[in-house]
C-alpha positions in Angstrom: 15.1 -20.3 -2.2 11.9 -22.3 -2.3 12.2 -23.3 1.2 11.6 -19.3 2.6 8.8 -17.6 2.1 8.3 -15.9 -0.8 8.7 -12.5 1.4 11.8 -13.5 2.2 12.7 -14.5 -1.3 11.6 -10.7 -2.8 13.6 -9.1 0.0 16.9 -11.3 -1.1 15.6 -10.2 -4.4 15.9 -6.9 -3.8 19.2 -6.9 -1.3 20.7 -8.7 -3.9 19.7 -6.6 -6.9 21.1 -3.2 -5.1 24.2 -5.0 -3.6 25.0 -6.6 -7.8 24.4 -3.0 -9.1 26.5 -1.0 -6.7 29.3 -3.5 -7.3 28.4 -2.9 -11.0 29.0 0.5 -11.0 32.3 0.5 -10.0 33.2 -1.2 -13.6 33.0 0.9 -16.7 31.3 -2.0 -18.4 29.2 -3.0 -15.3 26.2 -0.3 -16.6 26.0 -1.9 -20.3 26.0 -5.6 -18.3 23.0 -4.7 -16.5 21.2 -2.9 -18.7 21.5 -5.4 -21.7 21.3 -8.8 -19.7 19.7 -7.8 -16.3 16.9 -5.4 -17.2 15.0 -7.2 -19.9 14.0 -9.7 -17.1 13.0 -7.0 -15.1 10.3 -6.0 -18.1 9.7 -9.6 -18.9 8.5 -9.6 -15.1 6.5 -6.7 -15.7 4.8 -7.7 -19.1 3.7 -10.8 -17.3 2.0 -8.8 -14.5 0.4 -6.3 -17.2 -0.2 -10.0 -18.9 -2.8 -11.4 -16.5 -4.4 -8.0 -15.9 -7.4 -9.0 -18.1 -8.2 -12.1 -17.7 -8.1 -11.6 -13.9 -10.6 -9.0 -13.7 -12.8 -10.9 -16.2 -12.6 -14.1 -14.2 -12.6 -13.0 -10.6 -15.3 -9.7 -11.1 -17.8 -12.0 -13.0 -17.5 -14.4 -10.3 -18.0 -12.2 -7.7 -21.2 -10.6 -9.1 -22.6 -13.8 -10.2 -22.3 -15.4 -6.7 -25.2 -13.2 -5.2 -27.3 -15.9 -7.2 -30.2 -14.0 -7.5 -31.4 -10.3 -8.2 -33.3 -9.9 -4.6 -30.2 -10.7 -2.9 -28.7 -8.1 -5.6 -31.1 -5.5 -4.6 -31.6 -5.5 -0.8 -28.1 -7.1 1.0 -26.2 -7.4 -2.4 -26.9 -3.9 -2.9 -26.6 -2.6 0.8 -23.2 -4.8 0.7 -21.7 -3.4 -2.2 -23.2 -0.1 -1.7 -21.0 0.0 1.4 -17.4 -1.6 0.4 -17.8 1.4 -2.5 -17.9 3.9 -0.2 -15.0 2.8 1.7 -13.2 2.1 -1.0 -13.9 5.9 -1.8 -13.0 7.0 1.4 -9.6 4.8 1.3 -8.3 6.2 -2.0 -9.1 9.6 -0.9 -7.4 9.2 2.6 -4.0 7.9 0.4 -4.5 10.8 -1.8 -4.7 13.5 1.1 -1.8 12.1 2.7 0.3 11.6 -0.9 -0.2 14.8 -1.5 1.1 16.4 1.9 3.8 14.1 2.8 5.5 14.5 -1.6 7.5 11.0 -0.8 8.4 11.4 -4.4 9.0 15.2 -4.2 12.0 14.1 -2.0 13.8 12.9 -5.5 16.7 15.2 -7.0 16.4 17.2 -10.0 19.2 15.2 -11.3 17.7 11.9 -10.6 14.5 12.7 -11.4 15.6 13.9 -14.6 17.4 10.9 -15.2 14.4 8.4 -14.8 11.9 11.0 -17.1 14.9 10.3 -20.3 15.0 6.8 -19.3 11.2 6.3 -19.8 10.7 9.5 -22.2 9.3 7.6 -24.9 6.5 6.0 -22.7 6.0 8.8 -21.0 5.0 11.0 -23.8 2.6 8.5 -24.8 0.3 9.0 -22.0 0.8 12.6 -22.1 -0.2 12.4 -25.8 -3.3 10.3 -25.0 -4.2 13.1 -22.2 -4.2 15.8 -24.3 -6.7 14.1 -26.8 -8.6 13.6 -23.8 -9.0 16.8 -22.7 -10.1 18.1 -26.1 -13.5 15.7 -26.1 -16.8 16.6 -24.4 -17.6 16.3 -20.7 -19.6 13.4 -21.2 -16.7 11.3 -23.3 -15.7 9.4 -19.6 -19.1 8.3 -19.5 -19.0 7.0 -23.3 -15.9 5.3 -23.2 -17.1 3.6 -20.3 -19.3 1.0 -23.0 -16.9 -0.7 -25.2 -18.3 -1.5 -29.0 -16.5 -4.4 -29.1 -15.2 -6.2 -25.4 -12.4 -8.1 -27.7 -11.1 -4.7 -28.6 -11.2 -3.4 -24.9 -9.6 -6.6 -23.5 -6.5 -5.9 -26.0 -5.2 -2.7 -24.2 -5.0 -2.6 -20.5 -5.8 1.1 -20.8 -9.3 0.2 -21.5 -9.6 -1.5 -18.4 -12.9 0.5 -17.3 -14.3 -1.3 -20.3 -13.3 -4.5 -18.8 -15.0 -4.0 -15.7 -18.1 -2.7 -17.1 -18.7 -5.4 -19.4 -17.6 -7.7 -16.5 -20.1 -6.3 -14.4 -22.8 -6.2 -16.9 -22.0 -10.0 -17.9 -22.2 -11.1 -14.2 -25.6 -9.4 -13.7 -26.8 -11.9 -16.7 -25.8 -15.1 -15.2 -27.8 -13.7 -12.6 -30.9 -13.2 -14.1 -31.4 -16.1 -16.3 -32.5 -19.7 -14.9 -30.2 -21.6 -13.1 -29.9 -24.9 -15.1 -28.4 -22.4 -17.8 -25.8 -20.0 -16.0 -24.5 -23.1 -13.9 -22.3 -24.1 -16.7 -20.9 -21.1 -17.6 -20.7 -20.1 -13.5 -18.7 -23.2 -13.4 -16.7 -22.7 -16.5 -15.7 -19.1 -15.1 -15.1 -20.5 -11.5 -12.6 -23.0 -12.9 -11.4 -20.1 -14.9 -10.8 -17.8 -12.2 -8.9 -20.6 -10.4 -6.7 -20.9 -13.3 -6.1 -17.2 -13.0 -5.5 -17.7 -9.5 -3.1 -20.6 -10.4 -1.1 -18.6 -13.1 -0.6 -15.7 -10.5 1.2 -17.8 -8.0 3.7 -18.9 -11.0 4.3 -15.1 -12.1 5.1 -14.5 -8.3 7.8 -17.7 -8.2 9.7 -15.1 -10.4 9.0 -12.2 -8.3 12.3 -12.6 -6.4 14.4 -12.6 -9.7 12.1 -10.0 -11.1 13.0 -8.2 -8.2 16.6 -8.6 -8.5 16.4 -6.9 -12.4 14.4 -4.0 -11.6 16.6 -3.1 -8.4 19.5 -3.7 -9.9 18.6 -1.8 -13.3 17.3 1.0 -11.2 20.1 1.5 -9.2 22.6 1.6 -12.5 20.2 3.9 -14.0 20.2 6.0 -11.1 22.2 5.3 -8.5 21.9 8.0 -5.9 20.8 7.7 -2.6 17.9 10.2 -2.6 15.6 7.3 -4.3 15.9 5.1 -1.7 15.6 7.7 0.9 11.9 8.5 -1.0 10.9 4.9 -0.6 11.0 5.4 3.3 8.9 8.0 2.9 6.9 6.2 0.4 6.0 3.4 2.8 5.2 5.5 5.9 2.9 7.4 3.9 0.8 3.7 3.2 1.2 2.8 6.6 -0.1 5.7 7.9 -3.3 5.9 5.6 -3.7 2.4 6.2 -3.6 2.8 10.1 -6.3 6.0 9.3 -8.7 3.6 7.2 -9.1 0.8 10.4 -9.6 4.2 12.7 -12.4 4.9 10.2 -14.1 1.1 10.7 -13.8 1.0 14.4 -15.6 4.5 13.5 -18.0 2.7 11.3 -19.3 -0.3 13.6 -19.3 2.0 16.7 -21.7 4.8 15.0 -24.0 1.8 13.0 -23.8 -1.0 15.9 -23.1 0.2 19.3 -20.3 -2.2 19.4 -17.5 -1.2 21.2 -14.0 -0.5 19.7 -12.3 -3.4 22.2 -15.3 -5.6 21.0 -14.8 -5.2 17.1 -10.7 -5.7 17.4 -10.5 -8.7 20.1 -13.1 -10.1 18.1 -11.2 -10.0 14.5 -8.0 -9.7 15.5 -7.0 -13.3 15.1 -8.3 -12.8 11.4 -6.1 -9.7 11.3 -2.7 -11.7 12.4 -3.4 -14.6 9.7 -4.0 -12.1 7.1 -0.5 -10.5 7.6 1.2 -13.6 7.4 -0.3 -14.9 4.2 -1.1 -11.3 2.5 -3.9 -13.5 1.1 -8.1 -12.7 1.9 -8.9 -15.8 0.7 -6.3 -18.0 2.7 -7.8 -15.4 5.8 -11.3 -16.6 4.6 -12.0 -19.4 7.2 -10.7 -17.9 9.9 -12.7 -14.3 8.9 -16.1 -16.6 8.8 -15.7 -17.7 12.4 -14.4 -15.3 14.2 -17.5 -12.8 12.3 -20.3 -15.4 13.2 -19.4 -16.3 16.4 -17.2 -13.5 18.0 -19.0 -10.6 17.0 -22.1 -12.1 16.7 -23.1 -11.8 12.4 -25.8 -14.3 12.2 -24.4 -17.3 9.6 -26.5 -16.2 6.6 -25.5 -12.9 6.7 -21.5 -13.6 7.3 -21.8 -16.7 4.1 -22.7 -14.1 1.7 -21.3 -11.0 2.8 -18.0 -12.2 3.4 -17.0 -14.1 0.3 -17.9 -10.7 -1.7 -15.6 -9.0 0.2 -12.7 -10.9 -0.6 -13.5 -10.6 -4.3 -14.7 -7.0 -4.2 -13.5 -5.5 -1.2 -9.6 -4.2 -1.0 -9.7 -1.1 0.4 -6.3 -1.8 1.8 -5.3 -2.0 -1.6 -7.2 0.8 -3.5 -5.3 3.3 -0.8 -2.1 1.8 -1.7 -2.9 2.4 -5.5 -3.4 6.3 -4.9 -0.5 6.6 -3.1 2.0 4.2 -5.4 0.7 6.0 -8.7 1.0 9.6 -7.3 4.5 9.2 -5.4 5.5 7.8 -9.2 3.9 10.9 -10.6 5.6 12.8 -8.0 8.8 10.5 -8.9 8.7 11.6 -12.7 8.0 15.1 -12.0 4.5 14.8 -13.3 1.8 17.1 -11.7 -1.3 15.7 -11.8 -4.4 17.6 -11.7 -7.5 17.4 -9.6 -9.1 16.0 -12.3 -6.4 13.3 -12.7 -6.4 12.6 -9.3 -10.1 12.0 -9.2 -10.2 9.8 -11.9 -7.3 7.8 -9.7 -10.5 7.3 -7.6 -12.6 5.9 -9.8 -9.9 4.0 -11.0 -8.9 2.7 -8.1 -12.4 2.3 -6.8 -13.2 -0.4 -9.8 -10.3 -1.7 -10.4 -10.3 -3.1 -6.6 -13.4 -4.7 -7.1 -11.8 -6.7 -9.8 -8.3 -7.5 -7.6 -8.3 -11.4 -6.4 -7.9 -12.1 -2.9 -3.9 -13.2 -3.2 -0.7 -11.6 -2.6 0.5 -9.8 -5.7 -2.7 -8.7 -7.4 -2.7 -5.7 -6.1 0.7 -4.6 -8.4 -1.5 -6.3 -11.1 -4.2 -4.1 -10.8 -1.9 -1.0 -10.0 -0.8 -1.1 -13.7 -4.4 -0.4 -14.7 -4.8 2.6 -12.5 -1.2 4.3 -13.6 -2.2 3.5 -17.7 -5.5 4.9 -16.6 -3.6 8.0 -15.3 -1.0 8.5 -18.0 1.8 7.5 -15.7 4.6 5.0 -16.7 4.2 2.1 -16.1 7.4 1.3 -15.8 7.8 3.1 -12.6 6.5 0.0 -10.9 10.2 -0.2 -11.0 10.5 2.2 -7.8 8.0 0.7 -4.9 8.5 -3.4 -6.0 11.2 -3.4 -3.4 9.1 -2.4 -0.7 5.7 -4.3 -1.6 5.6 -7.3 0.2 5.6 -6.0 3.7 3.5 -3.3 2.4 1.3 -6.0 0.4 0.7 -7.9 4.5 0.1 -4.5 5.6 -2.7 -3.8 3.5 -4.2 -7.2 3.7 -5.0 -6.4 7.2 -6.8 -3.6 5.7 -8.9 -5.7 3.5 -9.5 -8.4 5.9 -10.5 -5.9 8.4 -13.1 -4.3 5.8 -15.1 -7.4 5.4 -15.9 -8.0 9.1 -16.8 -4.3 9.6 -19.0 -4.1 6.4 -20.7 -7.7 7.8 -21.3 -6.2 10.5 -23.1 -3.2 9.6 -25.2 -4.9 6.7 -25.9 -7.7 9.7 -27.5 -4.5 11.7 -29.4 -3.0 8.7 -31.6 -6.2 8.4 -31.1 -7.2 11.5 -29.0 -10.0 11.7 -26.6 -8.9 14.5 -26.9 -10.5 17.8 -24.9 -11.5 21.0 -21.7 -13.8 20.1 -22.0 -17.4 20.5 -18.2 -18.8 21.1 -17.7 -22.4 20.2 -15.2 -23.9 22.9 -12.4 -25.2 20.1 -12.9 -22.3 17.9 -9.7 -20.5 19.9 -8.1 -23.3 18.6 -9.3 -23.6 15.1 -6.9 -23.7 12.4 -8.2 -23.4 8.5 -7.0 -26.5 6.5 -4.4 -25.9 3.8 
């Protein structure tokens, strides 16, 4: 299997997971197989995501923040830049959440089925109900409190304090920014090192994704094996792809209003970027590619698209923030859960932070989906239901993100201006990013 792409390898995963379980099924004993020897590496898999969650938000968020090098960048771009990737991000999640909530993709689910998956996870699910309920008896200002930890080794042991992570993430990059240089550099370079370890340690856990996928399929399928689930998944995934479609309407929106660049001008210019970042899922591997095709097809000026651009593939994933919204409320929907307006919003905030901390490689979106379902009080364990379709989803969304940066350059290229005519280099048509 190492020879095909790791795509390839999850959807054999997953082909192979159903097909094992159906023939399962038609055993008495086949049910008990799975569930004892199949589905604990299913969770293993799982744990492992939930695993790195911390230390990849620590890593790549304090990076990110720490590389605008000094608080005047912060304040006039760095802040314009960020300023802007937030509000998309916003206007992402809330484009997943309108359409979530009037295609039901998960409302599609039997009573019986649905039923069936709320005793399987009963125990975590009442939980997170328990957890809501004390949170509705606190004060209106208890979201704003629990958003300072009192102690960031306490906060970093539960992935439902994740908020806390970020904050103190945040706050710890804004330090390295502020004191002298001959004293962050180490500890920039310890957490740059760092981050690539993270990096590093997510390409291992996603070796396993196949197999991983293979358990939870197969598991899923014994525990609840009728056809309605998978029918929900279809819907599931046009639902993404439709809001995903929406949010690259909204940046061709976004450079026309701000720039006066034309629709044909902004997509002949990045769409090379946009083909690469299908085929790798990755904004980083896109990186290169993003950077030339910014500066000298849609004319960002160099010192603009060198500091704008790297942000964005730390802090911008609006592709992925959408996806969130949608995932966690079709698994709501899945378990029967209503959520509330209230719950739903704070899926935007969730969402909204927890992209900035998502790394710019395929699978750390499903990472930092687990935060914003513990955030919710939804089970986590209903990753179970969309890890089948993620990966071409996961490409999808990357386009999303890759698109992002270049419109975001763009517009913070105008605001101090920095945006003029394209300068083509003759071999950059044929320019190919080293490996």
């Amino acid at each position: 299997m190492r020879k095909l792409e790791l795509h390839w390898q999850i959807i054999l995963g997953m082909v192979g997971g159903v097909l094992f379980a159906l023939a399962m099924v038609q055993f008495d004993w086949g049910p008990k197989i799975v569930s004892d020897w199949i589905k604990p590496f299913g969770n293993i898999f799982i744990n492992s995501l939930k695993l790195i969650a911390v230390p990849l938000i620590l890593a790549s968020l304090i990076k990110g923040v720490s590389d605008l090098k000094d608080i005047s960048k912060l304040s006039k771009m760095g802040g314009r830049t960020i300023g802007i990737y937030l509000i998309t991000t916003i206007i992402a999640v809330s484009i997943g959440l309108t359409i979530v909530n009037i295609v039901k993709p998960g409302s599609s689910i039997s009573e019986e089925t649905r039923n069936e998956l709320v005793e399987n996870y009963k125990g975590d699910a009442d939980s997170k109900i328990s957890q809501a309920n004390e949170q509705k008896e606190s004060g209106p200002l208890r979201a704003l409190e629990d958003l300072v930890p009192s102690n960031i080794f306490s906060a970093a042991s539960d992935n439902g304090n994740m908020l806390q992570v970020i904050f103190f993430a945040i706050f710890f990059g804004v330090g390295l920014i502020l004191i002298p240089a001959e004293q962050a550099d180490p500890v920039k370079k310890f957490f740059d090192g760092f981050n690539e370890v993270i990096l590093k340690l997510i390409d291992l856990i996603m070796l396993a994704a196949p197999y991983g996928v293979f358990a939870l399929l197969a598991a899923l399928v014994v525990e609840s094996p009728s056809l309605d689930l998978f029918k929900a998944l279809g819907w599931y995934s046009v639902s993404v792809v439709l809001g995903l479609i929406l949010m690259i309407g909204v940046y061709i929106s976004l450079v026309w209003i701000f720039t006066k660049r034309k629709p044909s001008f902004f997509i002949n210019g990045i769409s090379p970027a946009q083909l690469l970042a299908f085929s790798t899922s990755s904004s980083a591997a896109t990186l290169p590619v993003t950077m030339e095709r910014v500066e000298e097809h849609l004319g960002v000026e160099e010192e603009v698209a060198s500091f704008v651009l790297p942000i964005g593939a730390t802090i911008n994933m609006d592709g992925t923030s959408l996806y969130q919204a949608v995932a966690a409320v079709f698994i709501a929907q899945a378990f029967g859960m209503d959520l509330s307006f209230g719950a739903q919003l704070g899926i935007i905030v969730t969402a909204t932070l927890a992209s900035i901390g998502s790394a710019a490689v395929p699978g750390a979106g499903m990472v930092m989906l687990v935060i914003v379902l513990a955030q919710a009080g939804i089970p986590e364990a209903g990753l179970a239901l969309i890890f089948a379709v993620d990966r071409p989803l996961d490409m999808c969304r990357t386009v999303v993100n890759v698109t992002g940066d270049a419109a975001v350059s763009m517009m913070v290229a105008k605001s101090v201006d920095k945006l003029g005519e394209p300068k083509v280099k003759e071999w950059s048509d044929h320019y190919k990013p080293s490996k």
